[in-house]
C-alpha positions as CSV (number, residue, x, y, z in Angstrom):
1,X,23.8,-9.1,-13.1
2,X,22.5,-11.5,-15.5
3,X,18.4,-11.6,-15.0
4,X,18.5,-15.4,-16.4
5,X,20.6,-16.3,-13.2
6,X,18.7,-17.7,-9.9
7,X,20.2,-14.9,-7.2
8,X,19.9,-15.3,-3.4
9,X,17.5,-11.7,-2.3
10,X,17.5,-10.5,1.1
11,X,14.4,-8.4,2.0
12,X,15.2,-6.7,5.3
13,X,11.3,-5.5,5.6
14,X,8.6,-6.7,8.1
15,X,7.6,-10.4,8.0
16,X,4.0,-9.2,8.8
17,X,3.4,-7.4,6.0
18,X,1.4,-8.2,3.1
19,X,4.0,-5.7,1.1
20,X,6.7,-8.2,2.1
21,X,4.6,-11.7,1.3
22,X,3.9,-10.1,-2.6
23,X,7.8,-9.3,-3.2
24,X,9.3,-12.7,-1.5
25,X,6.3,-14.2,-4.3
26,X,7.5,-12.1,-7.1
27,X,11.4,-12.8,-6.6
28,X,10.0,-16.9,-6.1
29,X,8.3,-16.7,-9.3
30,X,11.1,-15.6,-11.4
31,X,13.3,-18.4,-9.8
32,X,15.1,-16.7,-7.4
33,X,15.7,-17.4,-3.7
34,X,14.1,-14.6,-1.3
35,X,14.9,-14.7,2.0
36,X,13.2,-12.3,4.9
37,X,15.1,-10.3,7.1
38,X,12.4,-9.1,10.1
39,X,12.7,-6.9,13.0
40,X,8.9,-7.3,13.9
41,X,7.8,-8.5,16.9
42,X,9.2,-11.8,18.5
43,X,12.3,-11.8,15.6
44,X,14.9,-9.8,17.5
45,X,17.0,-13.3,17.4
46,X,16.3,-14.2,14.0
47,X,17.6,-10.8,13.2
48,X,21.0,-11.5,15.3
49,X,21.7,-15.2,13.5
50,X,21.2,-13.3,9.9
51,X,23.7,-10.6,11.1
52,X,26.2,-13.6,12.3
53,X,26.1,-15.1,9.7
54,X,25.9,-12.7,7.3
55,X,29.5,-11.0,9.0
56,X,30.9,-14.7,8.0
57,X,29.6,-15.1,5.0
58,X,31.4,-11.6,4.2
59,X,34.4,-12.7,5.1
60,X,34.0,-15.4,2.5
61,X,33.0,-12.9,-0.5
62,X,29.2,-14.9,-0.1
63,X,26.1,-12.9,0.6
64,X,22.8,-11.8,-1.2
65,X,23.1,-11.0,-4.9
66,X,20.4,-7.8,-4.0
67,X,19.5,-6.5,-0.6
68,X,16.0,-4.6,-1.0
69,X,14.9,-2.7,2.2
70,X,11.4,-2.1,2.8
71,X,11.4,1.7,4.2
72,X,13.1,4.2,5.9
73,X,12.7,3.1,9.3
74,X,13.8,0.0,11.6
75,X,14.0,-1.9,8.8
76,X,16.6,0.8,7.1
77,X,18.7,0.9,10.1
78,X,18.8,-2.9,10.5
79,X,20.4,-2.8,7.0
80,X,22.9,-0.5,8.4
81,X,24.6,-3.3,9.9
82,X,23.7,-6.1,7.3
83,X,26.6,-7.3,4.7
84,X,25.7,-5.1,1.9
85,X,24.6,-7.2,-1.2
86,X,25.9,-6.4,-4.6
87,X,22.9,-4.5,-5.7
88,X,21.2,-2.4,-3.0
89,X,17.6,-1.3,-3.4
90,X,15.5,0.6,-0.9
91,X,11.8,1.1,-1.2
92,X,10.5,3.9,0.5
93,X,7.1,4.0,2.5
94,X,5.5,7.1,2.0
95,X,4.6,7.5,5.9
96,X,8.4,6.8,7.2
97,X,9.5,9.6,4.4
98,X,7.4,11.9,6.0
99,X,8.7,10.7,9.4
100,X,12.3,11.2,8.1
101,X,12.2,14.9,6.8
102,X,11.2,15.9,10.6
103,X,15.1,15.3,11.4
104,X,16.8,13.5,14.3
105,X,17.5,9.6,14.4
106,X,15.4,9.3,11.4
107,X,16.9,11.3,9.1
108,X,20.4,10.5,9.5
109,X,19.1,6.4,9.1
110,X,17.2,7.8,6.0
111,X,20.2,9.4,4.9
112,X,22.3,6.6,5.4
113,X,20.1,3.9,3.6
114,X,19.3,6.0,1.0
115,X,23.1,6.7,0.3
116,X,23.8,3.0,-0.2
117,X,21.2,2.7,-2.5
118,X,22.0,1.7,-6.3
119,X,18.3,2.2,-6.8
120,X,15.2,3.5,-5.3
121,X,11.9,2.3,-6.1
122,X,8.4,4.6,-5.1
123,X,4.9,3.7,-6.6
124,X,4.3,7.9,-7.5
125,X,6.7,10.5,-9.3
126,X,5.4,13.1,-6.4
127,X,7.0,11.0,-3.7
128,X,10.2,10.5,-6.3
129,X,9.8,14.6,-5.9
130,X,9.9,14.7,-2.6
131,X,12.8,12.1,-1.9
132,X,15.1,14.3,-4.4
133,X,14.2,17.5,-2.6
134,X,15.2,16.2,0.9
135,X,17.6,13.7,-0.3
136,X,19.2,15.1,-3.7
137,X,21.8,11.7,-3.8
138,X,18.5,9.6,-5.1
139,X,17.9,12.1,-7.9
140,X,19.5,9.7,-10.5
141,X,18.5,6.5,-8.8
142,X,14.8,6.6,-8.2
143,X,12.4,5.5,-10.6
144,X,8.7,5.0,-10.2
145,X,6.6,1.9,-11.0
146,X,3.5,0.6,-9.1
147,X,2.8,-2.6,-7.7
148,X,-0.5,-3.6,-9.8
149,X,-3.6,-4.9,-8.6
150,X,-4.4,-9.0,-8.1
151,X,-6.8,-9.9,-10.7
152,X,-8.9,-11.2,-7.3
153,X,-10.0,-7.3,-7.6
154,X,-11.4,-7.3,-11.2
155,X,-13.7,-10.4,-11.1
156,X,-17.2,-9.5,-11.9
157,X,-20.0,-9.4,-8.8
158,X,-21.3,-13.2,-9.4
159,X,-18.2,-14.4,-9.9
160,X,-16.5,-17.7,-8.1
161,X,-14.4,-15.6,-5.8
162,X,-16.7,-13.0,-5.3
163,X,-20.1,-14.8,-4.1
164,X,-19.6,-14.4,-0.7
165,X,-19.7,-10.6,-1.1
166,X,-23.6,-10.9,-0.6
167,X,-23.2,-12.5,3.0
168,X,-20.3,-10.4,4.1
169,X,-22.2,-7.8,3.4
170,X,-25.1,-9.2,5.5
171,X,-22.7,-10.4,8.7
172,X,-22.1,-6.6,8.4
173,X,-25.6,-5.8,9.4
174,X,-25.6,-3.3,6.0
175,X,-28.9,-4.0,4.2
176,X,-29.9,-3.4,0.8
177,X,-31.3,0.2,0.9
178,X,-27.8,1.3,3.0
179,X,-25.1,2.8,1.1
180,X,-21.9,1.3,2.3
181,X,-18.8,3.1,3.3
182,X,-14.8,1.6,3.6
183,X,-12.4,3.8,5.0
184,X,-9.6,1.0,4.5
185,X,-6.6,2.7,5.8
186,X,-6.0,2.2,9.1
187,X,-7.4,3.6,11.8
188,X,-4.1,5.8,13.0
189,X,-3.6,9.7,12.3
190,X,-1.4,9.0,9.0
191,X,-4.7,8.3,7.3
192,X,-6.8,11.0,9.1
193,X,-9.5,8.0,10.6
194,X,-10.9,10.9,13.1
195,X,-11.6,13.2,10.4
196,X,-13.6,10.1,8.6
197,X,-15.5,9.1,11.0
198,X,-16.6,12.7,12.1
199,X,-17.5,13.7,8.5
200,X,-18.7,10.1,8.6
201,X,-21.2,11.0,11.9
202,X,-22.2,14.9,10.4
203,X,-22.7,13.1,7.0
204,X,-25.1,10.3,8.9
205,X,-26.8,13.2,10.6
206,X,-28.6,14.3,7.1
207,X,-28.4,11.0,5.2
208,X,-29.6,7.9,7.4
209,X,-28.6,5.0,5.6
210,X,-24.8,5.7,5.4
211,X,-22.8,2.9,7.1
212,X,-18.9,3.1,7.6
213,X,-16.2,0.1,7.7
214,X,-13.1,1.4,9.1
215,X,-9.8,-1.2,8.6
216,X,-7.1,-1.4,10.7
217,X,-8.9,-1.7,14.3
218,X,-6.7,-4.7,17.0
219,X,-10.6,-6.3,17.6
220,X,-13.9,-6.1,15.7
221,X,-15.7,-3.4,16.8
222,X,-20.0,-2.9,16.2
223,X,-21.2,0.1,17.0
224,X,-24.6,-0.6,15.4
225,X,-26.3,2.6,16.6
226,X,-24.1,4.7,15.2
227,X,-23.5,3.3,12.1
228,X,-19.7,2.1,12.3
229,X,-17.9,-1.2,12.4
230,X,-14.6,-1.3,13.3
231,X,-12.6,-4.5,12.1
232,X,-9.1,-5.6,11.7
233,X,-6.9,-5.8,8.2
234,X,-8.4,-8.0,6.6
235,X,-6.8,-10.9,4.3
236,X,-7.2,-10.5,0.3
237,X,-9.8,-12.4,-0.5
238,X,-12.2,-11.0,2.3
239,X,-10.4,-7.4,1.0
240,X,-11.5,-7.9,-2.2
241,X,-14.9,-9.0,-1.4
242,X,-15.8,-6.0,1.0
243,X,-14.5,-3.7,-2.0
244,X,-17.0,-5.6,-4.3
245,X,-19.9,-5.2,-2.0
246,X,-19.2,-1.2,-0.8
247,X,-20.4,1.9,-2.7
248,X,-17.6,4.1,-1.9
249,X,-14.3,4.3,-0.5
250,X,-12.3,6.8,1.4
251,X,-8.1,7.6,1.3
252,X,-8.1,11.1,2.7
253,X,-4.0,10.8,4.2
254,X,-2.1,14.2,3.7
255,X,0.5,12.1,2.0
256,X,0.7,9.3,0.4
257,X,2.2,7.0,-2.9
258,X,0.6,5.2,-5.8
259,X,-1.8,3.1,-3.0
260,X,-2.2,-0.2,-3.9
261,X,-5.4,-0.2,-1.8
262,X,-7.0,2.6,-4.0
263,X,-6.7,1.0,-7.0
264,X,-7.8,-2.3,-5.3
265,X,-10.9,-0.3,-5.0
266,X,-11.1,0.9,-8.3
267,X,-11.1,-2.1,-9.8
268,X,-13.7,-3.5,-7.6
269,X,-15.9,-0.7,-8.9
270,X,-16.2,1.1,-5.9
271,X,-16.9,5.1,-6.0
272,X,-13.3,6.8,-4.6
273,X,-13.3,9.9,-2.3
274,X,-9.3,10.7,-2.2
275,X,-8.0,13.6,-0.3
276,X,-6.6,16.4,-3.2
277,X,-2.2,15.4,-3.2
278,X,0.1,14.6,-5.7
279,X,-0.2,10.8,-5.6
280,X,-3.8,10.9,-6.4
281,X,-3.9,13.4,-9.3
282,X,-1.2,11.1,-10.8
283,X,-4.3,7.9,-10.3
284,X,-7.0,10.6,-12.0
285,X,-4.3,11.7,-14.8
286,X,-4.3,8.0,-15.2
287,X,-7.9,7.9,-16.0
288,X,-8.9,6.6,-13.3
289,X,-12.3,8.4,-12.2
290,X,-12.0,9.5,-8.3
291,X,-13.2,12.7,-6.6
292,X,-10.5,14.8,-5.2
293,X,-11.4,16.0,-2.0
294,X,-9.2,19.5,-1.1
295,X,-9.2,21.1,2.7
296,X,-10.6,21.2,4.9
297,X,-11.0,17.9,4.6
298,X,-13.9,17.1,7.2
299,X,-16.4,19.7,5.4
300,X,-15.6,18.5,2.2
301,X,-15.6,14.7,2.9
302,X,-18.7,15.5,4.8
303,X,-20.8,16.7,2.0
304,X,-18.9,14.2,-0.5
305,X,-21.0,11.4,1.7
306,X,-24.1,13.4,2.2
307,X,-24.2,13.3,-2.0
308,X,-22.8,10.5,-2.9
309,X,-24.3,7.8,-5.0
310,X,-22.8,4.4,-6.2
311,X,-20.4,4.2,-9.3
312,X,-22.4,3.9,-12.8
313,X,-21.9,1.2,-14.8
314,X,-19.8,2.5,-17.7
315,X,-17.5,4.4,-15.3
316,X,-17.2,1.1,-13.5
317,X,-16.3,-0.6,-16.6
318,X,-13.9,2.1,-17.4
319,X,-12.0,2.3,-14.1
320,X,-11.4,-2.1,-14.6
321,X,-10.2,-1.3,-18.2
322,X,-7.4,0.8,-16.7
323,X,-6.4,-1.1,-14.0
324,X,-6.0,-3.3,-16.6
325,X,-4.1,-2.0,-18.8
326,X,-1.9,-0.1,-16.7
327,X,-1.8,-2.3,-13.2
328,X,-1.7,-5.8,-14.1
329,X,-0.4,-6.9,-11.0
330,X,1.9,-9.8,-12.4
331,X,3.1,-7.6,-15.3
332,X,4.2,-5.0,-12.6
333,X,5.8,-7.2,-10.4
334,X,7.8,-9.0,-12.9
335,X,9.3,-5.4,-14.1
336,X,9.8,-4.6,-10.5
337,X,12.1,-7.6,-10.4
338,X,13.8,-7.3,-13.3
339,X,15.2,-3.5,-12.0
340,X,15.8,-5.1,-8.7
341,X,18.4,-7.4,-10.3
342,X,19.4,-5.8,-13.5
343,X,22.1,-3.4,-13.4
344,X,20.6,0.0,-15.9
């Protein structure tokens, strides 16, 4: 495939997913035509009209130049049934790996998706490990590249997008003598929120003026006396000013890939407290400065808050140069385009 062509690119992936909106943007950027494929909520029919038509369009020799499925779940075994496009790309999500090596249904759909693949993309050569350990047929078709970070997450406190950060910070109830907490994951057992928030509660015990932020809750949540707030993903912008205002911020999942998030924080300044895995030793081997936090996790974690203080300047400063140098996010995206079009 030519890369100067325009080609039409289905991504079979969840329409609710800010994962999705950046890759339909990347493929729009470079002039191609990217169309969503969803089985999220309220799209079962959408889904049936794209599988109609897709069967026609078969039959006609027309369909999408790539196909690039978004994990190893639903979404993989919707594509099952899709028109295969000429070049077939499937990016794992770290979780539904994880989810897949347990066998059953999942691991013959993981099996299945990862056989049609002419190329597998993951953020972190440990999950590229992983995948060719369970699933030897991606040996010679993964290859690892990152996702980059929106320059939204390297302007300077003061800055046009980030002068807000002040009253977010202050609608938060967090005042000036608080050290400020984001556990950003989600609030589900992938990224261990329990063991957070209870390191989170011991750690408050001896240190008063911690305050948490947990993402990922359906409904804001203030639970003022204990120190927590509870709020739902947020968008970007708000993302990226919670990161500039917060003095540390917790990834402590037993698993995970090159996460976006985390270096969303790093280049926001923030102090990292990452549980000890593969993926996050890659980030530190970068140069990225993070503490590695090894089990058990809740002790650890626990006197990781109790001692914590806020990034200094120069490692702040070191941490943005980094990011960008390594994780310009347009730079990124426009390679991860290129190998989802180009035949190596």
């Amino acid at each position: 495939m030519s890369p100067e062509r325009q080609f039409l690119v289905r991504l079979v992936a969840p329409s609710n997913s800010a994962h999705t909106r950046l890759w339909a943007e990347a493929f729009l950027l470079q002039g191609h035509r990217p169309e969503v494929v969803s089985l999220s909520r309220g799209q079962a029919l959408g889904f049936l009209g794209k599988l109609f038509t897709g069967v026609v369009a078969s039959l006609f020799h027309r369909g999408p130049a790539v196909t690039v499925v978004h994990s190893l779940g639903k979404h993989a075994l919707a594509s099952l049934v899709l028109p295969r496009g000429r070049r077939h790309v499937v990016v794992p999500w770290g979780s539904e790996v994880v989810a897949a090596q347990s066998g059953g249904l999942r691991a013959w759909v993981a099996r299945r998706a990862l056989m049609r693949a002419d190329l597998v993309l993951v953020t972190s050569q440990s999950m590229a490990d992983m995948l060719a350990e369970s699933w030897p047929v991606t040996r010679d078709v993964t290859r690892v590249i990152s996702w980059g970070v929106d320059d939204l997450f390297l302007d300077e406190p003061g800055s046009s997008s980030a002068s807000s950060t002040g009253s977010l910070r202050r609608r938060l109830g967090v005042g000036d003598g608080e050290l400020l907490v984001v556990a950003p994951r989600g609030t589900g057992a992938t990224y261990r929120s329990d063991e957070v928030r209870k390191a989170f509660m011991v750690a408050r015990a001896r240190r008063a003026n911690l305050r948490l932020v947990v993402l990922g809750a359906d409904t804001a949540v203030m639970k003022a006396s204990e120190g927590e707030v509870l709020l739902p993903y947020l968008p970007k912008r708000e993302l990226a000013q919670l990161f500039a205002d917060a003095d540390v911020v917790v990834s402590i999942p037993r698993w995970d890939q090159r996460s976006t998030t985390v270096l969303q924080a790093a280049a926001s300044g923030t102090r990292l407290l990452l549980s000890d895995i593969g993926a996050y030793r890659e980030i530190v081997a970068l140069g990225i400065e993070a503490t590695l936090l090894a089990d058990p996790i809740v002790p650890a974690l626990t006197t990781a808050l109790v001692e914590a203080v806020p990034l200094a300047d120069e490692s702040v400063g070191h941490n943005r140069a980094v990011i960008r140098q390594h994780e310009n996010q347009q730079r990124q995206m426009e390679r991860v385009v290129h190998m989802c079009i180009t035949r190596s």
